[in-house]
Each structure stands twice: as structure tokens, then as C-alpha cells.
C-alpha positions as a LaTeX table, in Angstrom:
\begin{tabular}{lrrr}
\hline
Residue & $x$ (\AA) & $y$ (\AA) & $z$ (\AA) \\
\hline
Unk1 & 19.42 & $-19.98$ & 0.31 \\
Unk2 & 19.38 & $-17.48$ & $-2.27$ \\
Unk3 & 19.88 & $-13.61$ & $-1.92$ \\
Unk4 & 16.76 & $-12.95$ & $-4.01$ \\
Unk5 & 14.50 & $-15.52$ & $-1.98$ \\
Unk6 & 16.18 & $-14.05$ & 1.71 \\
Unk7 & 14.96 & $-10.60$ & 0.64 \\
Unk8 & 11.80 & $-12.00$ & $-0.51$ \\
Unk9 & 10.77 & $-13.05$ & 2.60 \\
Unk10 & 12.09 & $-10.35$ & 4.77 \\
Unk11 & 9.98 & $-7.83$ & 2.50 \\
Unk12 & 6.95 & $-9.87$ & 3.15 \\
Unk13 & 7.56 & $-10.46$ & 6.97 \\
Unk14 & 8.45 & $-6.62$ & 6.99 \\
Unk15 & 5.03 & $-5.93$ & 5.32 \\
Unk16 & 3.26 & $-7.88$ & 7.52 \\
Unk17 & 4.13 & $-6.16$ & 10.37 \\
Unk18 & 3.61 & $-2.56$ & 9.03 \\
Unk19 & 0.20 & $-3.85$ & 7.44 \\
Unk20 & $-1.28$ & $-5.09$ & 10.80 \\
Unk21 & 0.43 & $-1.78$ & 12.81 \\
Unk22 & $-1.08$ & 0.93 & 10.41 \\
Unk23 & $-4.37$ & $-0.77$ & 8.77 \\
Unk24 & $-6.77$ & 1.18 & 10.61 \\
Unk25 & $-5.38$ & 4.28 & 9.28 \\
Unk26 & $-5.32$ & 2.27 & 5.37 \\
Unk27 & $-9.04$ & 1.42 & 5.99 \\
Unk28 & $-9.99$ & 5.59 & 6.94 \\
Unk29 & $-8.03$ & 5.96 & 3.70 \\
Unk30 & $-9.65$ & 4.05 & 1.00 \\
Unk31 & $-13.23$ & 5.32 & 2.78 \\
Unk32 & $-12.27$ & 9.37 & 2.33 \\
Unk33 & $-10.90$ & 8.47 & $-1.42$ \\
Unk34 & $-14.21$ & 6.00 & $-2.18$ \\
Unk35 & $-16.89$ & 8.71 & $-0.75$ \\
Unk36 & $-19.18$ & 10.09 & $-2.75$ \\
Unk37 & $-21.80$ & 11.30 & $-0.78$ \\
Unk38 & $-22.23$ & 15.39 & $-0.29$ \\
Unk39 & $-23.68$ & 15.34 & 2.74 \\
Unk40 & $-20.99$ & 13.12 & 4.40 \\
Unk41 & $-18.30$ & 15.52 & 2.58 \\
Unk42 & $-19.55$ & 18.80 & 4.30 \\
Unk43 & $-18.61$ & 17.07 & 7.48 \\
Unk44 & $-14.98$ & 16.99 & 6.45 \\
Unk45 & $-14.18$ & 14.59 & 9.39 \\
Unk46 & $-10.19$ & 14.43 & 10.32 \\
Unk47 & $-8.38$ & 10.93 & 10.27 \\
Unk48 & $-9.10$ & 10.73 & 14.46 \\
Unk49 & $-12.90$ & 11.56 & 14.22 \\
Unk50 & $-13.11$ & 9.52 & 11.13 \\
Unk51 & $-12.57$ & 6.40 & 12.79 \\
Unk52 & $-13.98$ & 7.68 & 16.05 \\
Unk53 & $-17.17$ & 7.62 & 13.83 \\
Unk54 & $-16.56$ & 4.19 & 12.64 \\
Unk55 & $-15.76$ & 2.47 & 15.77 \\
Unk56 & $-18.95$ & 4.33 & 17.44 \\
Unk57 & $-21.12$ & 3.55 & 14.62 \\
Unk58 & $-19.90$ & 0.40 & 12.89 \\
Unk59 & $-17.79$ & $-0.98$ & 15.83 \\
Unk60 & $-13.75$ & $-2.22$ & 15.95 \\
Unk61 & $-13.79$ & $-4.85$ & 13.59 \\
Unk62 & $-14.80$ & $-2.47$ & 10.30 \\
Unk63 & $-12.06$ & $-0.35$ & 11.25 \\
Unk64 & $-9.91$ & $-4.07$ & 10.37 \\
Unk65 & $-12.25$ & $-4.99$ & 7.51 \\
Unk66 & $-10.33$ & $-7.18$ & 4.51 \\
Unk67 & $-7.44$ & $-7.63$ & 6.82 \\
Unk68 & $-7.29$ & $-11.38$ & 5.88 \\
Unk69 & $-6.48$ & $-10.85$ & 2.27 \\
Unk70 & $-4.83$ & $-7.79$ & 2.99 \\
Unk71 & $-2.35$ & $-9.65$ & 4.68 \\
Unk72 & $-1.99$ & $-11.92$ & 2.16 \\
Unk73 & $-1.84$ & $-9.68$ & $-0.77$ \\
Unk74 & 0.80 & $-7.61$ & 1.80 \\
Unk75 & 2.50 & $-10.92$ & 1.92 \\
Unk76 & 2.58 & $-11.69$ & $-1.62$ \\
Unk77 & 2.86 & $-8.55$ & $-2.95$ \\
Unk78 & 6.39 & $-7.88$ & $-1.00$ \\
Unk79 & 7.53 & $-11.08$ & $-1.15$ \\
Unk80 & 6.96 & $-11.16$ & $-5.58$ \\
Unk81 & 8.83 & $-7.57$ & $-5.45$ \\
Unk82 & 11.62 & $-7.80$ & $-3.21$ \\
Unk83 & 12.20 & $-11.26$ & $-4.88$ \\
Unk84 & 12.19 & $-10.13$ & $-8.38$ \\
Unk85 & 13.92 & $-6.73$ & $-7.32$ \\
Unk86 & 16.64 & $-8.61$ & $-6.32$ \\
Unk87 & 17.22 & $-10.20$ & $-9.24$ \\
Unk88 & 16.52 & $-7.57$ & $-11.36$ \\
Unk89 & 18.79 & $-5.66$ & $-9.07$ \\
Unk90 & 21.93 & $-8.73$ & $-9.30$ \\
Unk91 & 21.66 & $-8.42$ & $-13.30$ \\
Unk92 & 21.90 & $-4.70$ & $-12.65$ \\
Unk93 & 24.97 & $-5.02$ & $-11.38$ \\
Unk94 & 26.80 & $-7.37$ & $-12.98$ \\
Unk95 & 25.76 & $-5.25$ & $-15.92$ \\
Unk96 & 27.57 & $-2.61$ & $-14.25$ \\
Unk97 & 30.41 & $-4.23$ & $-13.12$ \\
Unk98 & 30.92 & $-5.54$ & $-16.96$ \\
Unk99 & 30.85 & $-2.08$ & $-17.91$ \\
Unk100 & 33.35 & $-1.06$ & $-15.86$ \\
Unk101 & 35.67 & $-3.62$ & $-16.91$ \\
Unk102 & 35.22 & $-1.68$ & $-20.25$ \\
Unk103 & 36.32 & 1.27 & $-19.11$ \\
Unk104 & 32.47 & 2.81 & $-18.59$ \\
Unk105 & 31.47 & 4.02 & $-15.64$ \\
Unk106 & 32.53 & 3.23 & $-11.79$ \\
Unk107 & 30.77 & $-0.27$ & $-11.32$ \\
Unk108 & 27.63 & 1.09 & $-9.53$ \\
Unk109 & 24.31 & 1.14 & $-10.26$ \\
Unk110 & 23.05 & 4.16 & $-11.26$ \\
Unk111 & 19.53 & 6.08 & $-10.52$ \\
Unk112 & 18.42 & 5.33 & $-13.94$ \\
Unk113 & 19.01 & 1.98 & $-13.53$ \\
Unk114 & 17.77 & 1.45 & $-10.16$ \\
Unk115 & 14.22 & 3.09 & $-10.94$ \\
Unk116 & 14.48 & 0.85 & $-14.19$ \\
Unk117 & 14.79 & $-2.46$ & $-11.45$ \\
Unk118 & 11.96 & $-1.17$ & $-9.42$ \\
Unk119 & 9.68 & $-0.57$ & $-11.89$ \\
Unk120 & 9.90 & $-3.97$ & $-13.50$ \\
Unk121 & 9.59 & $-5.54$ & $-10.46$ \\
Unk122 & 6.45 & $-3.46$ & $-9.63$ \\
Unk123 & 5.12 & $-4.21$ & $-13.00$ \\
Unk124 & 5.13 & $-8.08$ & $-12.43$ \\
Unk125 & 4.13 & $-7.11$ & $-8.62$ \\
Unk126 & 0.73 & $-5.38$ & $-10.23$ \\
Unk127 & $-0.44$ & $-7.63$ & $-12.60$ \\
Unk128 & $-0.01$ & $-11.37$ & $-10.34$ \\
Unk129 & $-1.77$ & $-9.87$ & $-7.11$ \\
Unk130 & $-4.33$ & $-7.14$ & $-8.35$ \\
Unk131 & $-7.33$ & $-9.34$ & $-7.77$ \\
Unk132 & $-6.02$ & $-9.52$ & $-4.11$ \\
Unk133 & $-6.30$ & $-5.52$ & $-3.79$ \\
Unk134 & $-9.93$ & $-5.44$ & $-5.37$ \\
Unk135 & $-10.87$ & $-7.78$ & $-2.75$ \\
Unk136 & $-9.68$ & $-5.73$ & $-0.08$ \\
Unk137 & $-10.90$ & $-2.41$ & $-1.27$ \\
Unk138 & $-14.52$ & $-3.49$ & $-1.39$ \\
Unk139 & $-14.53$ & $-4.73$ & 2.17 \\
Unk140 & $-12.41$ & $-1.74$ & 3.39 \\
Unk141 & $-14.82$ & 0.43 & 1.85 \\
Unk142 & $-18.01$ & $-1.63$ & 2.41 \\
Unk143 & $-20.16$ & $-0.23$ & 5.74 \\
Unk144 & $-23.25$ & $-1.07$ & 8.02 \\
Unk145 & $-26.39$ & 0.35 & 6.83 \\
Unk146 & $-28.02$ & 3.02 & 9.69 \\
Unk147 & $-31.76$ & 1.82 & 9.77 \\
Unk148 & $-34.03$ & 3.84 & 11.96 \\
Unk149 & $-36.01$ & 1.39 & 14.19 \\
Unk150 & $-39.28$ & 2.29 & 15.90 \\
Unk151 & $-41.60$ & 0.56 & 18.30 \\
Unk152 & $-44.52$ & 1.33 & 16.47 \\
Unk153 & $-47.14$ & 0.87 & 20.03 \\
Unk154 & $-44.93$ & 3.26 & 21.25 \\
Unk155 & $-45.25$ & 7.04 & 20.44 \\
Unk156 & $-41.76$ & 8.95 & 19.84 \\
Unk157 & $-40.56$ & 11.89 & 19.16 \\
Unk158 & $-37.44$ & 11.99 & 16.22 \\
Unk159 & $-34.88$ & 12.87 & 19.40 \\
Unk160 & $-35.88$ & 9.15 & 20.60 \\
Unk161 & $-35.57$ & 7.59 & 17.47 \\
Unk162 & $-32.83$ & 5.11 & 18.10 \\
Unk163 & $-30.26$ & 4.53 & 15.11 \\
Unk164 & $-29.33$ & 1.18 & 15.19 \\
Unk165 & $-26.53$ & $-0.59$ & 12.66 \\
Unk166 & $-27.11$ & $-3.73$ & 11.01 \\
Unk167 & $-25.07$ & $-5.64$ & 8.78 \\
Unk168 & $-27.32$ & $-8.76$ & 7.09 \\
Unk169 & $-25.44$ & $-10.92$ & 6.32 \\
Unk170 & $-21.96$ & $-10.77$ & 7.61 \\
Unk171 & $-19.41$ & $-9.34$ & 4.61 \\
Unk172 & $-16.33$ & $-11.41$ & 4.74 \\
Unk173 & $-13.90$ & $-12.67$ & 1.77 \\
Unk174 & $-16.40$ & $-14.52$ & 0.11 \\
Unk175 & $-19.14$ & $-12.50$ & $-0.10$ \\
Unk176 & $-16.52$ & $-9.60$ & $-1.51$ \\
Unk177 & $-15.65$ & $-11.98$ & $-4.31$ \\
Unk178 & $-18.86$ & $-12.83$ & $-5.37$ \\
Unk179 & $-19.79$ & $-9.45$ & $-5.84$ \\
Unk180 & $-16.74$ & $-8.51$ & $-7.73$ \\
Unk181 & $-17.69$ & $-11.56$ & $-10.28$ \\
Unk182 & $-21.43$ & $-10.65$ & $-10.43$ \\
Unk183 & $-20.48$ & $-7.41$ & $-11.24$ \\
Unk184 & $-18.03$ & $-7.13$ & $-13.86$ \\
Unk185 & $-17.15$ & $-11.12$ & $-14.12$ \\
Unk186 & $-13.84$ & $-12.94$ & $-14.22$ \\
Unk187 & $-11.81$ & $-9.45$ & $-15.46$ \\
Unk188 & $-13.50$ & $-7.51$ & $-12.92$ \\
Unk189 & $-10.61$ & $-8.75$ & $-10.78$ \\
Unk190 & $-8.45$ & $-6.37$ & $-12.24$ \\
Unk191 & $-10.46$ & $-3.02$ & $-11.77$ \\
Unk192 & $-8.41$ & $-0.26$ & $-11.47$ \\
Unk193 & $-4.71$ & $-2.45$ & $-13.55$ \\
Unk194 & $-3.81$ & 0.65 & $-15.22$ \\
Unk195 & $-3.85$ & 3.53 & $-12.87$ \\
Unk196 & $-2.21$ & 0.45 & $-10.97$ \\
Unk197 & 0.36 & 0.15 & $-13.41$ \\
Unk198 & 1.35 & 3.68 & $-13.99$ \\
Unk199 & 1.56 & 4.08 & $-10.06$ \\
Unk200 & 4.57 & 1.34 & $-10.39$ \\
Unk201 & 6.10 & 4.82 & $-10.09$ \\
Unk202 & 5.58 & 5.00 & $-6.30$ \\
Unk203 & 7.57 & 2.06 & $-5.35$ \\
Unk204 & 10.00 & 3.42 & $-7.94$ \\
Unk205 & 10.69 & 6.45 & $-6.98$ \\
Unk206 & 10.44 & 5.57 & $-3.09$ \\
Unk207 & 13.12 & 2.49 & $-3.97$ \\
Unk208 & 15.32 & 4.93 & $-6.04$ \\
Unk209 & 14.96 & 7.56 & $-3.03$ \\
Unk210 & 15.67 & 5.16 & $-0.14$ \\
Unk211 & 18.64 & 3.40 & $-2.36$ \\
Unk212 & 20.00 & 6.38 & $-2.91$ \\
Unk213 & 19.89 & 7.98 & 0.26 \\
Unk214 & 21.90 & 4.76 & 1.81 \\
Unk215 & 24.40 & 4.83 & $-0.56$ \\
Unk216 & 24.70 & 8.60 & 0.37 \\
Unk217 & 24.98 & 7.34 & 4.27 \\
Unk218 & 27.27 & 4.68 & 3.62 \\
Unk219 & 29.87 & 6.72 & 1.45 \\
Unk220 & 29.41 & 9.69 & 4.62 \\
Unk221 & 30.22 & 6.54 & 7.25 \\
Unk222 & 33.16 & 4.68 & 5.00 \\
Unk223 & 34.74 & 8.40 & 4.63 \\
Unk224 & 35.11 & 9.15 & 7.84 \\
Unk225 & 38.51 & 8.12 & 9.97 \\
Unk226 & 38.52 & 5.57 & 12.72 \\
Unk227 & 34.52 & 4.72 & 12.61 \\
Unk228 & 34.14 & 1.88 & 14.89 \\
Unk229 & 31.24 & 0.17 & 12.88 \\
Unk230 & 32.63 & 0.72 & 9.76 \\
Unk231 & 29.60 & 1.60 & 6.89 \\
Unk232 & 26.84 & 0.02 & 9.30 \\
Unk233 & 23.39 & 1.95 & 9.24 \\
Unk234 & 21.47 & 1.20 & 12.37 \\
Unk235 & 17.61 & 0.14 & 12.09 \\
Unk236 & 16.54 & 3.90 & 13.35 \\
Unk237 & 18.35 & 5.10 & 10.61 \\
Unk238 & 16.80 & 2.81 & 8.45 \\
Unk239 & 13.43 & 3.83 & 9.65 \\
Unk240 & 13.82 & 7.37 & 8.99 \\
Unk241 & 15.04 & 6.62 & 5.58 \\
Unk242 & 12.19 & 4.69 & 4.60 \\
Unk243 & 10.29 & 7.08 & 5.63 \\
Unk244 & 11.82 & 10.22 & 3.69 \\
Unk245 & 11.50 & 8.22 & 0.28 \\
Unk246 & 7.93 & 7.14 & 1.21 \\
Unk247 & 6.94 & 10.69 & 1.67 \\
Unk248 & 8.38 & 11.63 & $-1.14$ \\
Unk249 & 7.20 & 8.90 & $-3.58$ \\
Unk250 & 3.66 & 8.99 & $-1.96$ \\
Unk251 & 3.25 & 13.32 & $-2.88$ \\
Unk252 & 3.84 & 12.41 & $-6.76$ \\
Unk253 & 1.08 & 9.33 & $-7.09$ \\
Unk254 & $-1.71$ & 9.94 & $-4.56$ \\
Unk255 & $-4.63$ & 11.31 & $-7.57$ \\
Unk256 & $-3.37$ & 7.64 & $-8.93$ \\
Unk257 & $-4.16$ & 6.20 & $-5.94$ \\
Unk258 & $-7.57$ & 8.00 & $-5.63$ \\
Unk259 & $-8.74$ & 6.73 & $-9.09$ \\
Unk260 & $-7.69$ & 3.62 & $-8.45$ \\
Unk261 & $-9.52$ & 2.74 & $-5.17$ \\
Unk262 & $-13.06$ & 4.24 & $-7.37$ \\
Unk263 & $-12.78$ & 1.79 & $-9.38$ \\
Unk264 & $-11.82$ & $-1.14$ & $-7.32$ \\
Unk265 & $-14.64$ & 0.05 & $-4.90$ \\
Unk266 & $-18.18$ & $-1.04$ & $-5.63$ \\
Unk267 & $-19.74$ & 0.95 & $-8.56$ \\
Unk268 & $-22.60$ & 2.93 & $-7.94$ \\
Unk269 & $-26.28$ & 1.11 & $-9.64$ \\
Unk270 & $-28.44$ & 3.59 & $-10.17$ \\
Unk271 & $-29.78$ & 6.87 & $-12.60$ \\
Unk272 & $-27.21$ & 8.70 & $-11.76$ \\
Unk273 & $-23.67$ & 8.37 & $-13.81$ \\
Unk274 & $-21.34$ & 10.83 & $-12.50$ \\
Unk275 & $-19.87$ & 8.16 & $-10.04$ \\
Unk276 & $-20.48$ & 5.38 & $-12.27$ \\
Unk277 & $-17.06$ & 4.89 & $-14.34$ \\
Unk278 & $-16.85$ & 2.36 & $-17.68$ \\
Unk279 & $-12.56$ & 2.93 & $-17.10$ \\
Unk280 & $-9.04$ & 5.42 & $-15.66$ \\
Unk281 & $-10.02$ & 7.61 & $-18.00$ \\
Unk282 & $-13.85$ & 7.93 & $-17.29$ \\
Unk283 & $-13.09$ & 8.38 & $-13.73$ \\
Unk284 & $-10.90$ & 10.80 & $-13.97$ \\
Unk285 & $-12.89$ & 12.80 & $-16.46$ \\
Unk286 & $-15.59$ & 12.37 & $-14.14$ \\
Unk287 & $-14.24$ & 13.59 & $-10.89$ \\
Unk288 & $-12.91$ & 16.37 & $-12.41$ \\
Unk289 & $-16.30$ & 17.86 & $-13.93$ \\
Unk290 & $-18.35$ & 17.04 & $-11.04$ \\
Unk291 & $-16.10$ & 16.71 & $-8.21$ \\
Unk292 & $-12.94$ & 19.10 & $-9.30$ \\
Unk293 & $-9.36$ & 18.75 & $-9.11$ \\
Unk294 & $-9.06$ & 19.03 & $-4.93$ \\
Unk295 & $-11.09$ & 15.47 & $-5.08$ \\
Unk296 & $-8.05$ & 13.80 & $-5.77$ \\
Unk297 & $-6.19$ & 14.82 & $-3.29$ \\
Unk298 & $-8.90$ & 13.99 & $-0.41$ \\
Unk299 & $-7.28$ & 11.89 & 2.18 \\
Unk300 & $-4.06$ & 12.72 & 1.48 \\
Unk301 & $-2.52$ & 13.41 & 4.85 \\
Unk302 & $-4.02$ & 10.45 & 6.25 \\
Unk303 & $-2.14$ & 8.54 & 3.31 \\
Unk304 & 0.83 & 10.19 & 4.14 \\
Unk305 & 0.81 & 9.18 & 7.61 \\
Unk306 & 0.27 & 5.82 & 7.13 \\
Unk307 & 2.14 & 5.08 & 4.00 \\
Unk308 & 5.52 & 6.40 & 5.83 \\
Unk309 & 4.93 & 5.15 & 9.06 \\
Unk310 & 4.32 & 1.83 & 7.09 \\
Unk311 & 7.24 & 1.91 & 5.13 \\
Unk312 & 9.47 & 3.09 & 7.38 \\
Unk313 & 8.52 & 0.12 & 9.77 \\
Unk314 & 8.67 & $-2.35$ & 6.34 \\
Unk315 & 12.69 & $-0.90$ & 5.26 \\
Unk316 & 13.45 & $-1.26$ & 8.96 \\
Unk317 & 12.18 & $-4.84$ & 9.76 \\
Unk318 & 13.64 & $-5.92$ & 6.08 \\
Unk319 & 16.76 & $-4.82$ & 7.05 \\
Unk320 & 17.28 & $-6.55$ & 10.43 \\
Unk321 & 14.88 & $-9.90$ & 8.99 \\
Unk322 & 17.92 & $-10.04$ & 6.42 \\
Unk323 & 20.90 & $-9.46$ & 8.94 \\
Unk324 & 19.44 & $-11.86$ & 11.19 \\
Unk325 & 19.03 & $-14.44$ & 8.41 \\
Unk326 & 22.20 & $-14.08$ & 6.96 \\
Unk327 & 24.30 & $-14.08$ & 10.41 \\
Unk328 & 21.89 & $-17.39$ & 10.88 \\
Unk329 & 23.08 & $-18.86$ & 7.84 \\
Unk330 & 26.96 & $-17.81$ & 8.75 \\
Unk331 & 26.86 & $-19.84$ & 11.77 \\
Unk332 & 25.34 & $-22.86$ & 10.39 \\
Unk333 & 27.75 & $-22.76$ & 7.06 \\
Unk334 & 30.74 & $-22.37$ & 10.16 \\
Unk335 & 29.04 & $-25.76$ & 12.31 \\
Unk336 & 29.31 & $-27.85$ & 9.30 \\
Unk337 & 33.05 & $-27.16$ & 8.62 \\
Unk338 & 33.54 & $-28.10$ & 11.51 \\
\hline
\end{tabular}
């Protein structure tokens, strides 16, 4: 078994995990970023009432909307990048190594390179699963209509009108990709590519981060005397390293990521344009004249908490997925010597 394809499948069991642990928090997310209602906004609701709203109001499951393809797109998107990383990341190196034999440089990869690696493989990462992400945006973002209901041979007051949710029919998969083609057709599948694109820069910088922040650790460990594990890192340490170059990473791109889930989200049909967008740059232009610059950054704590929680849970299940594998793959290689 290859390198490249052991990685690949870590990264996608790794982002399976963190994607069912966190979603809640991703769904609360994409709603605060997609909301364009005033009233709703004077509210300000925190991350905890926000879904305390949701489960009272909408009950459990919305708060797990689009989790079907999410897992799949979490599943394909990590395993096409950590597969293609890798052997972007390989040719990297050998470049490296070649260099060195030239007298240039020390052998190692360097930051340029390594945010070079991670940006190609987030480009090809972007443009194979994107349709995936639309999907899951609209039924993240899509809600039960409140319908007041009245007994009309019954005389009430408006304190005993009873607010009940419906939700005809049932939104699943389906009924999220139909509306996606009915609305913008076959390329309406990849709403919201280009801020997409440009945000390749997350997983780049978080990549280049966490990379170097191990190599960091593992020159510390290999310098000191007499370590008993030798340049080890242990799975908490991987989780808080994750974790820093998440943080990091997720500061830089977040107005990205706010464009982005408008446009994926289902546009708005009616008189009004300011929240109907023909493209990145409409949007942005948009939200900026009617909404102002803060707009972007609306949800952005709740991203932060779940985006590093998720990632540091993704680096550290990787890590040990690959160890395990590879110790797996030791013994067996060892039985058939003998």
C-alpha cells in the first residue's frame, strides 16, 4: 500500500470523526453567515442559544441537517487532499533532496514549498467535490416554516396563539439537488468555486502552520540528550497542534467563507436585490453597502470553535490511523518472511 493512498484514508477517517463530533456547531455556522433577516439579527443569539432555538423550534435532527453528504463530501474531500498532498508533498522532496545533492539548500522542504503542495492539492480538492458542499449548505441552512394555527370555533387571544412548525415535504438530499438544478442548472453546482478557490489558502496556511510547528517539535525532541522516545510527538500534542494552525489559518479566510456560504445558500426570489447576488464579486459589493464590513465576520467565534476543535481531532486521528496502519503493515510484511 502506498504512502499517498495510507494518508488518504486516514485524512478521510480523521474527517469523519471530527465532522460527526462538531456538525452541530458547522450547521449554527452556515445559518449566522446565510441570515439575512433584520429582525432575527437584533436578537444577536450566541452559538448555545442559537441552537437552543433550533432544537426548541425545529427539533434535533435540523441541528444534523445535510449530514449524509456532508459526510461524504468530508470523506472525499480529505481523502482527494491528503492523497494528492502526499504526492505533491513526495515530489517536494525528492526535489529537495536533488537540490541538495547540488550543493543548494539542506534537503528539506521549505515553507514556500510546503504552502505551494497544499495549495495544489486544495485546488484539485475544490473543483472535484464543490457540488458536494452546495448540497450541504442548502440543507444546513434550509429551516421549518413557523405557521400560526388557529381553531377558528374557538375565540383566542394572540398569547394563545399556538406556533406550530411544519416542514411539507420532508427536505432531504434529493429535494436539495433539485432545487440547486432548477435554480441555476447543471453549473449551479459550483456556486460559490471562486471564493472557494482563493480560500485554498486556509488549508494552506493551516498545513504550512501545523508542518511547521512539528518540524519545530521534532528538531526540540531529537536535540535533546537521552530522550527515551526519541522524536515521537504524542496524539495530545498532535491535537494541540492542529489546533494552533487551524486558528490561525481560520482568522485570515473567514469573510471568504461568509461569501461563499451566500452563494451556495438558496438565493433570495423576490423585489428586493440587495441579497440577491449574480457572482463573489456582487456579493461582496453587496454586503458591504447594505450590510457593512462587520457582516463578514458574523459567526466567527462559532467558526473558530468548531473549525479547531475539528481539526485538531482530524491531525490527531490522522496521525494515529497512519501509525496504526503502518505498524499493521510491518507485522504482516515480518509474517510472510517468515
Amino acid at each position: 500500500m502506498s504512502d499517498a493512498l495510507i494518508n488518504g484514508l486516514a485524512g478521510a477517517g480523521g474527517g469523519i470523526i471530527a465532522q460527526l463530533i462538531t456538525y452541530p456547531l458547522q450547521t449554527v455556522n452556515t445559518r449566522q453567515q446565510t441570515e439575512r433577516d433584520p429582525k432575527k439579527e437584533e436578537k444577536r443569539l450566541g452559538t448555545v442559544k442559537h441552537m437552543c432555538q433550533v432544537v426548541k423550534h425545529e427539533g434535533w435532527e435540523r441541528l444534523y441537517g445535510g449530514l449524509t453528504p456532508s459526510l461524504v463530501g468530508t470523506a472525499a474531500s480529505q481523502g482527494v487532499y491528503y492523497y494528492f498532498y502526499q504526492i505533491f508533498r513526495t515530489k517536494a522532496e525528492a526535489i529537495a533532496l536533488d537540490r541538495r545533492k547540488k550543493g543548494v539548500g539542506d534537503g528539506s522542504v521549505g515553507m514556500l514549498s510546503s504552502l505551494l503542495v497544499a495549495a495544489l492539492s486544495g485546488c484539485v480538492n475544490v473543483l472535484l467535490t464543490n457540488p458536494i458542499w452546495v448540497v450541504v449548505t442548502r440543507m444546513q441552512t434550509h429551516t421549518k416554516v413557523p405557521k400560526k394555527s388557529q381553531k377558528s370555533h374557538v375565540p383566542t387571544t394572540s398569547e394563545e396563539e399556538i406556533l406550530v412548525a411544519i416542514e411539507p415535504p420532508p427536505y432531504g438530499t434529493g429535494h436539495a439537488i433539485q432545487e440547486v438544478y432548477n435554480e441555476a442548472g447543471f453549473w449551479g453546482f459550483w456556486k460559490g468555486v471562486l471564493p472557494t478557490l482563493i480560500m485554498v489558502s486556509n488549508p494552506s496556511i493551516q498545513f504550512m502552520l501545523y508542518e511547521t510547528l512539528l518540524k519545530k517539535l521534532r528538531e526540540r525532541r531529537a536535540s535533546i540528550k537521552n530522550a527515551s522516545n526519541g522524536v515521537s510527538v504524542t496524539a495530545l500534542e498532535i491535537f494541540f497542534l492542529g489546533a494552533l494552525a487551524k486558528l490561525g489559518a481560520t482568522v485570515v479566510t473567514y469573510p471568504l467563507l461568509v461569501v461563499k456560504s451566500r452563494l451556495q445558500a438558496k438565493q433570495v426570489n423576490s423585489a428586493d436585490k440587495r441579497h440577491h447576488y449574480r457572482g463573489t464579486l456582487d456579493a461582496i459589493m453587496k454586503m458591504i453597502h447594505y450590510e457593512g464590513v462587520s457582516r463578514f465576520y458574523k459567526g466567527m467565534s462559532t467558526k473558530i470553535v468548531q473549525s479547531v476543535f475539528a481539526a485538531a481531532i482530524l491531525f490527531m486521528v490522522k496521525e494515529e490511523l497512519v501509525k496504526a496502519v503502518r505498524l499493521l503493515l510491518a507485522k504482516d510484511a515480518k509474517n510472510t518472511l517468515r
